[in-house]
N, C-alpha and C positions, 0 to 999 in steps of 0.2 A: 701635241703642242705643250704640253705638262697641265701644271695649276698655278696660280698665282694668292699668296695669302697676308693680306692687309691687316696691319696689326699681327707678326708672327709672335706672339707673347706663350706662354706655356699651351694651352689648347690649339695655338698654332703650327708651335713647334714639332708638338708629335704628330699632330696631322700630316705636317710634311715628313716625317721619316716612316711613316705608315708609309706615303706614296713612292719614297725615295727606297724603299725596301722591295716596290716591286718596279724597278724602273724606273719610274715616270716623276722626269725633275716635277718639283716646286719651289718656287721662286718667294722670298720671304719679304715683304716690306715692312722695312721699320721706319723707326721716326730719327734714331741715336746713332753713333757711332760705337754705343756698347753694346747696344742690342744688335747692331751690325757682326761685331767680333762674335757674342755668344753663338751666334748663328754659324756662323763660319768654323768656328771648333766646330757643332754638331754637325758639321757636315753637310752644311744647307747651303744654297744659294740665298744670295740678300740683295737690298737695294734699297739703297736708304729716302726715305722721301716725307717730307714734315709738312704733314696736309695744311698744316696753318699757315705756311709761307707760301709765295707762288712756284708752281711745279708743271712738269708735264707728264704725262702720262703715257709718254707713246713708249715707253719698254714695260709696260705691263700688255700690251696688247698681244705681245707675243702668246700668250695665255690665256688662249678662249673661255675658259673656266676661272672664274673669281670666286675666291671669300671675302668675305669684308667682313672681322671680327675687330675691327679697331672699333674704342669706346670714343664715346661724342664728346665734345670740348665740356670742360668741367661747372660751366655755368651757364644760364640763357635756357630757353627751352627748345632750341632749332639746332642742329648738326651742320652749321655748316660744313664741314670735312668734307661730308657724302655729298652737299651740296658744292661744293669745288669740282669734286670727282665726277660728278655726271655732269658738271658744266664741261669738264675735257672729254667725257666720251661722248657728247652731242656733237662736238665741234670735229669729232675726227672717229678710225676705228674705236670698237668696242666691245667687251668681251661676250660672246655668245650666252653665257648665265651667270647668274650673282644669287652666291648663296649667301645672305646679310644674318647675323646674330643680331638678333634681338633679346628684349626681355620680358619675363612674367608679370613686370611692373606698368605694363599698358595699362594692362585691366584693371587696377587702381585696388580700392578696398573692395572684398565682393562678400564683406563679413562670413567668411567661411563657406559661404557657397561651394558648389562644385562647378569646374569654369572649364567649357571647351572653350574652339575654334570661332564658334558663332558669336562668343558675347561681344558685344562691341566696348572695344580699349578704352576706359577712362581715366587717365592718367590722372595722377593725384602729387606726387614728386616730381619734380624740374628732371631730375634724372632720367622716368620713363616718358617725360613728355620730350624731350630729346631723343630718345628712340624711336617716338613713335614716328615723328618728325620726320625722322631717317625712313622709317617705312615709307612713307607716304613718297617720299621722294625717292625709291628704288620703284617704287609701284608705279608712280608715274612714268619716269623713265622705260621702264618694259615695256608700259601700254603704249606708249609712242613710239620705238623704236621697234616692237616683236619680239626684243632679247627677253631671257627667259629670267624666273627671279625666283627664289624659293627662300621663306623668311622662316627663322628659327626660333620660338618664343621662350627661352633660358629659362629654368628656375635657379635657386642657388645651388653653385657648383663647388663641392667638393673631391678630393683625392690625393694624391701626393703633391706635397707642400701646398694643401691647399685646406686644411684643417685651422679652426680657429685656436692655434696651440698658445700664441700669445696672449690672447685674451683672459684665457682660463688660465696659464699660469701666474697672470697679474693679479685675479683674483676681481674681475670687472664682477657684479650683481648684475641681475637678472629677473625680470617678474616671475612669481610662481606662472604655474604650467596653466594654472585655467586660467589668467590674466592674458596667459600670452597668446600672439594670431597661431593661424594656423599657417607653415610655410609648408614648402615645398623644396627638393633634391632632386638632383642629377649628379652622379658620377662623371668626373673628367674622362676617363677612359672610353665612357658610354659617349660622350659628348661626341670626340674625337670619329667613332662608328657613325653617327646621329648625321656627322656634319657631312661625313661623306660618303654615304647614302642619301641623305637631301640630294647632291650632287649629283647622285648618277642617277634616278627614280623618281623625285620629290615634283608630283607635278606642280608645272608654271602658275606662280602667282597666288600658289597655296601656302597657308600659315600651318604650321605644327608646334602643338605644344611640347616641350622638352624637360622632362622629368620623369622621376623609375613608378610616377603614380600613387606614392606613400605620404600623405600628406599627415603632418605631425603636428603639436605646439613649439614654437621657435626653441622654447624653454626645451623641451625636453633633448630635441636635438643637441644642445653643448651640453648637457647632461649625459647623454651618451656616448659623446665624442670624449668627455672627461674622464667615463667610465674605462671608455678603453685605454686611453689613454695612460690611464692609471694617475689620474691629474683629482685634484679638489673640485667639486661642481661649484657653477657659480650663487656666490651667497643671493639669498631673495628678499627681495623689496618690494613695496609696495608698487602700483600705479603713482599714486603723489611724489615717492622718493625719487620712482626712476623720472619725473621731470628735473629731478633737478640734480640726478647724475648722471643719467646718461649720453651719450653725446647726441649733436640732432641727427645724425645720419642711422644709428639705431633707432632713435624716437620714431622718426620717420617710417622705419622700416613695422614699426609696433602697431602701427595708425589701419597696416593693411593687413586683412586675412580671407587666404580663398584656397580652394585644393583644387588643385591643378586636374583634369582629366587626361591622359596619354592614350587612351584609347583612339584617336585618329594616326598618333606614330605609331602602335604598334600593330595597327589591323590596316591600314591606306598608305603606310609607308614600309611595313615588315620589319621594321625593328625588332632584335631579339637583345634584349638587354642583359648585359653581361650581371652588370650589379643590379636587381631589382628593388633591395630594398638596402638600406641602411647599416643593418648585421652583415650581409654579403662584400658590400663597398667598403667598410672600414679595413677589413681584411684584406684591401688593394690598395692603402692610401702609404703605404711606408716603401 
């Protein structure tokens, strides 16, 4: 019956030509009539559909298999999007499993902790409280219905065209490395494996964390990425300065630090990750 992938944006893209390499259509929804064309050059099926406006639903049903990697509306702390979308699949068919992306931003600050599957999600950003939002309402929806639901918890994803190369060549600052949290990586390519594996194995209504398990200082990360790059690292500033340079969406991102644990993807899920760590993946992002 193929696959159907909401929000087909670059991680969707190749997911579908993964499957479209072995057969089995994927069907790509976007929101535009550009991201409609891109799709159609790479050789994808598409269908355009703007969760924000009224829609139906019934040509995704064709495709027992859903992802849902579209990002939540940009403001508010509730998705409705996913909330539109399970109000049409309550009212009619609906797709046999939903593999949803999420983020590592549930979990809020965990001040450097190390964070499985168990901790419970404290969102701290309007951004992760919008995902979690979304979780809650795919989880409902499964529990009601029997459909099957496997949630993906993202860390930051990098890979081709997906390096902070603008940043570093503007020349943005940055706190030193013991200032900064502690984040966490995923390789796009590793994603792309991750998302569709959840899909065929990931049992129903389990969360997995998504990251190669290499947990760093945010700092040192664009210092590596600059390094290969053969780019300037970014100049360092204080905590007091970066209030009042940086933007809030970094500020924000400073406020949380925790290391991700991937020990549930890769021993309950069998993930074997192509890029494990940071030196390996840079050497895939060109």
């Amino acid at each position: 019956m193929g696959v159907a992938i909401i929000g087909c944006g670059d991680i969707g893209t190749r997911l579908a030509q993964a499957y479209s390499a072995e057969g089995i259509t994927a069907t790509g929804i976007v929101r535009t009539q550009q991201s409609i064309e891109r799709l159609e050059r790479a050789g994808i099926e598409a269908v355009q559909i703007d969760l924000d406006q009224p829609f139906t639903a019934a040509n995704l049903i064709e495709s027992q298999q859903l992802f849902y990697f579209a990002p939540p509306p940009p403001r508010g702390q509730q998705d409705g999007r996913v909330g539109r979308l399970i109000e049409q699949f309550m009212e009619g068919p609906s797709p046999q499993r939903v593999v949803y992306l999420s983020t590592s931003g549930v979990y809020g600050d965990c001040r450097g902790a190390w964070v499985d599957e168990t901790r419970p999600p404290a969102p701290m950003a309007d951004r992760a409280k919008r995902r979690l939002d979304a979780e809650l309402r795919w989880r409902a929806w499964s529990e009601q219905t029997g459909r099957e639901l496997v949630i993906l918890r993202v860390a930051g994803i990098y890979g081709p065209g997906k390096l902070p190369v603008e940043r570093l060549r503007s020349g943005q600052p940055m706190v030193a490395e013991e200032d900064a949290p502690i984040t966490n990586h995923i390789h796009s390519l590793d994603l792309v494996k991750i998302a569709r594996t959840a899909m065929q194995r990931g049992a129903s209504r389990e969360v997995y964390n998504v990251c190669d398990g290499v947990p760093e200082p945010m700092t040192r990360y664009f210092n590596r990425v600059a390094d290969y790059l053969g780019l300037p690292r970014p100049p360092v500033i204080s905590l007091e300065e970066a209030q009042q340079r940086l933007s809030p969406g970094m500020l924000s991102y400073l406020k949380e630090s925790r290391r991700l644990s991937n020990r549930k993807l890769l021993e309950e899920l069998g993930v074997v990750l192509d890029y494990p760590d940071l030196e390996k993946g840079l050497s895939a992002c060109v």
